[in-house]
C-alpha positions as CSV (number, residue, x, y, z in Angstrom):
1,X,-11.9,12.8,-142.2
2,X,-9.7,15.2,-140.5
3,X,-9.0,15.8,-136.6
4,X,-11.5,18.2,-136.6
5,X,-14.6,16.0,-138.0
6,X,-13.0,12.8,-135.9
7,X,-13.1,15.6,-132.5
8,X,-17.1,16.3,-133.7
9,X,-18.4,12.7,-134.2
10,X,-16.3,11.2,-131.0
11,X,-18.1,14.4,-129.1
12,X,-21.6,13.1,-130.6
13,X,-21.1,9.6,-130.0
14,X,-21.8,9.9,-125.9
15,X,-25.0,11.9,-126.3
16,X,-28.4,10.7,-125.0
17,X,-29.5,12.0,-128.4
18,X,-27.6,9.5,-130.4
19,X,-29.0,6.4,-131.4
20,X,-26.8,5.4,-134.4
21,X,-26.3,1.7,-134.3
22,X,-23.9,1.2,-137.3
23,X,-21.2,3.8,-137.5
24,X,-19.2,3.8,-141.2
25,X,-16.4,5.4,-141.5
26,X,-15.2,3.3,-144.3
27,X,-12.4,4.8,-146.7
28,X,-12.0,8.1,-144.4
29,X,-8.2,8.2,-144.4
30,X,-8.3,7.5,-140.5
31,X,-5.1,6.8,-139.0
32,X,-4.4,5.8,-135.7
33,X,-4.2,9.3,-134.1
34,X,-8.0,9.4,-135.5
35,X,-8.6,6.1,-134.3
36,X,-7.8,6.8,-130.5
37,X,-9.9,10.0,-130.9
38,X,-13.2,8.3,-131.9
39,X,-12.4,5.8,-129.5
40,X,-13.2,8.3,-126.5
41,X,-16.4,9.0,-127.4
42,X,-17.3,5.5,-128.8
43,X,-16.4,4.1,-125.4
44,X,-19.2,6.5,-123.8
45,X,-21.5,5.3,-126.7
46,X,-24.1,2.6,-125.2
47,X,-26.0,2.1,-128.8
48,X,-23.4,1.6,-132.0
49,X,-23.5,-2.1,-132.8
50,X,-21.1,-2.3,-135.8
51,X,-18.5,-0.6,-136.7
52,X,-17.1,0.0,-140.5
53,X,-13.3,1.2,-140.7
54,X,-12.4,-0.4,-143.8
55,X,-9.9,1.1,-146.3
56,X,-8.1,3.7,-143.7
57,X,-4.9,3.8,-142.7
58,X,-5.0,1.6,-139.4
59,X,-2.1,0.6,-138.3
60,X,-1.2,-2.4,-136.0
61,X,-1.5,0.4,-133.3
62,X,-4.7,1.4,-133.7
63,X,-6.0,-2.2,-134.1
64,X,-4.7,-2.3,-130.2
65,X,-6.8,0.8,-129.4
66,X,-9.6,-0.4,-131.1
67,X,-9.6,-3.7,-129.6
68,X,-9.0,-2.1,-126.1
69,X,-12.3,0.2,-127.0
70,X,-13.9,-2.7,-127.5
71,X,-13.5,-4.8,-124.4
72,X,-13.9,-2.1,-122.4
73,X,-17.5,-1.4,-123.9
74,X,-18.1,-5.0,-123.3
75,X,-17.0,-4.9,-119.9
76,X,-19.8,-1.8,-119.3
77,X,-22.6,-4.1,-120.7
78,X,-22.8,-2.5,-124.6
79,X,-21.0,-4.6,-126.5
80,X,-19.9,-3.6,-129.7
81,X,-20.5,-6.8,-132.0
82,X,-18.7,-6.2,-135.4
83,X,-15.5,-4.2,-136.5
84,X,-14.8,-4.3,-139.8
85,X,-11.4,-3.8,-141.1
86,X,-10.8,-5.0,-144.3
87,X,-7.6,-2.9,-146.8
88,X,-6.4,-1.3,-143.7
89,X,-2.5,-0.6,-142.6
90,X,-2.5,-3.2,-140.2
91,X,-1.6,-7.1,-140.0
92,X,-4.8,-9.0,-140.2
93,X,-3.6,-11.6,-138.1
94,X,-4.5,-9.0,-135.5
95,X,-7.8,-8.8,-136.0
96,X,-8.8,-12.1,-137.8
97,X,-11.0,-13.6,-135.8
98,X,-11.7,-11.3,-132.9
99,X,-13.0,-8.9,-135.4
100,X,-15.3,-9.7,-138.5
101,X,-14.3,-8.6,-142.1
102,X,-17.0,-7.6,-144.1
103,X,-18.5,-4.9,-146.4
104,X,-21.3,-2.4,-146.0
105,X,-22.3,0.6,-146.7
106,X,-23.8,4.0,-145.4
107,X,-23.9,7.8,-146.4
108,X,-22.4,11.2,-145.2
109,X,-21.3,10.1,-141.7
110,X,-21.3,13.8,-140.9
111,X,-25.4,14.3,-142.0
112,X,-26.0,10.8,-140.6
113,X,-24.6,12.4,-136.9
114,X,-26.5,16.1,-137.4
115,X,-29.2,13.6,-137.5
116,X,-29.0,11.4,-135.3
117,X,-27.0,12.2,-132.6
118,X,-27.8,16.2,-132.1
């Protein structure tokens, strides 16, 4: 995913209209420039659940901001309760155990947002 299509979910994610509760974004080339961009709008999000960002190119940095988007929807009483981040950029050690590895799957995250979250 580009800048562009990270700008257009993170925008979706806040909307009343959106009830997604697992977000993939698996193998989407997201780096952490991305990462802090769907942040924003996935801190606004009250209903995603899990969250698949496997096989991207996380780095320890956007581990932080993940972990950071993460406590902060806990803190506002919409916890998100599993990140996966399995074949990313970053040190495992970082996320091993605060955040769940794991696989799953899902379609076009760009049709799954038209239609859920518009």
């Amino acid at each position: 995913l580009g800048n562009a299509e990270c700008e257009t979910i993170s925008d979706a994610l806040p909307s009343k209209e959106c009830n997604l509760i697992f977000l993939d974004l698996s193998g989407n080339q997201i780096d952490d420039e991305r990462v802090a961009v769907l942040c924003a709008g996935l801190e606004k999000n009250t209903t995603i659940k899990y969250l698949e960002l496997s096989n991207n190119k996380i780095t320890d940095s956007g581990v932080e901001t993940i972990k950071q988007c993460v406590e902060r929807r806990a803190e506002l009483g919409s916890p998100v309760q599993q990140v996966w981040m399995k074949g990313n950029l970053a040190d495992p050690a970082l996320y091993t155990g605060c955040m769940l590895n794991g696989e799953f799957g899902y379609g076009s995250i760009l049709s799954v947002i038209e239609q859920y979250c518009t």
